[in-house]
C-alpha positions, 0 to 999 in steps of 0.5 A: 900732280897733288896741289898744294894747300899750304904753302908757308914761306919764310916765316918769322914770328916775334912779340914783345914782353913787357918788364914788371914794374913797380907801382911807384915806378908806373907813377913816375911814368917811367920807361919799361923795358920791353924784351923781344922774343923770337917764336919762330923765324925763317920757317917754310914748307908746304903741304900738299892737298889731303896731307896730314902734317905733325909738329912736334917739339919741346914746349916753348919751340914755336908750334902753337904760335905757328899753327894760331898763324896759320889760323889767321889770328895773327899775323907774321911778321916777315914771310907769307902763309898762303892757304891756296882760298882753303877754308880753315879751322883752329881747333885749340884750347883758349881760342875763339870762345867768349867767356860769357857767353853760353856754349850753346852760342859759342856753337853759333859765333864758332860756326859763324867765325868758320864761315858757317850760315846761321842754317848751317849751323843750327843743322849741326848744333844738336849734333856738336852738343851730343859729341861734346858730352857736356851735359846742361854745361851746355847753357852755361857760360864757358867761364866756368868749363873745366880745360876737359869740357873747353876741348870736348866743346872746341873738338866738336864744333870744329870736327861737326862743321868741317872744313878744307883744312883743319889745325890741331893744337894738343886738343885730342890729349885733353879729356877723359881716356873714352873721349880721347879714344872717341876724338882719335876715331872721329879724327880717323874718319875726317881725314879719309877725306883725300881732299882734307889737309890737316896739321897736328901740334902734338907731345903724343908719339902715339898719335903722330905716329898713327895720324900723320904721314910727314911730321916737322920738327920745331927747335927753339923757333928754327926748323931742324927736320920735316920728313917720314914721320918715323925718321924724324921722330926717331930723330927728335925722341934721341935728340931729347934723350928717349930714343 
């Protein structure tokens, strides 16, 4: 029997946003409305050791915010997420990096943030700086990498210091064509590891299709479907209209 990695019960995700107010309002120190948005609620399944999971749904239907969950930047407000002791990492667009700070040691603090020695890492950072193909970018400060640069970066720190279980937040659709052929590849390769779990956000069929082999559809916050990957694609591509 395949242990289980992941095990996500019954999770609910709110935050509040705040109302635009005036100046003069703020002046007064008047009472702003605030809104509570319901990101995801009442979520559960589980993964199993070595599997690949996709999330698909349209933008705003919660799988960024459960994924950066999972990851342990925040927390849920109701239900558990148990990682099993797994260690884990987010590879995601804004996430981690210190704006000022150079790639180069955006490449330290990441890998320390992952669990990563000093050591570790210095053995691997040669190694990420050449995947990331960034050029002399590479001691400059992040603040001034385009969003194409940002991910070849978060994409090759993570794929360079593995970890048990890796989270993919829309990362191998940014960046040029060869890049994004070489992160699928790189991607392929990591999860031959029968013992890595890997869960995918992604708007690409194409790569869901080719990376995973369960897929969970999010809708509004709620779980509609997780199964085949082919079922519930078919699924969610008629329910938006493109089946």
């Amino acid at each position: 029997m395949t242990d289980i990695a992941i095990e996500v019960q019954d999770v609910s995700i709110h935050y509040r946003i705040l109302s635009s107010v005036s100046v003069q309002g703020s002046f007064l120190r008047r009472k702003t409305r605030s809104d509570v948005v319901e990101a995801v609620r009442h979520v559960s399944f589980a993964v199993e050791e070595g599997g690949i999971l996709g999330i698909v749904g349209k933008n705003g239907s919660g799988k960024s915010t459960l994924l950066r969950s999972m990851a342990g930047v925040f927390s849920p407000n109701t239900g558990v997420i148990d990682l099993k002791g797994h260690s884990v990492s987010l590879m995601a667009l804004g996430v981690g990096f210190k704006e000022n700070l150079t790639g180069r040691e955006n490449i330290v603090l990441s890998g320390m943030l992952l669990g990563f020695s000093e050591k570790e890492i210095g053995d691997r950072a040669q190694e990420i700086i050449d995947f990331a193909e960034i050029g002399d970018f590479i001691d400059r400060p992040v603040r001034t990498y385009s969003s194409g640069m940002h991910s070849k970066l978060a994409f090759s720190i993570t794929a360079m210091l593995e970890n048990d279980i890796m989270l993919v937040d829309e990362v191998l659709s940014v960046g040029d064509e060869r890049f994004r052929k070489k992160s699928l590849a790189k991607m392929k390769e990591l999860i031959r590891d029968d013992r890595r779990t890997v869960v995918i956000v992604s708007h690409s069929m194409e790569t869901l299709r080719e990376l995973c082999d369960r897929v969970m559809w999010l809708h509004d916050g709620e779980m509609r479907e997780i199964g085949d990957t082919d079922s519930v694609l078919g699924h969610y591509l008629k329910f938006m209209g493109n089946g």
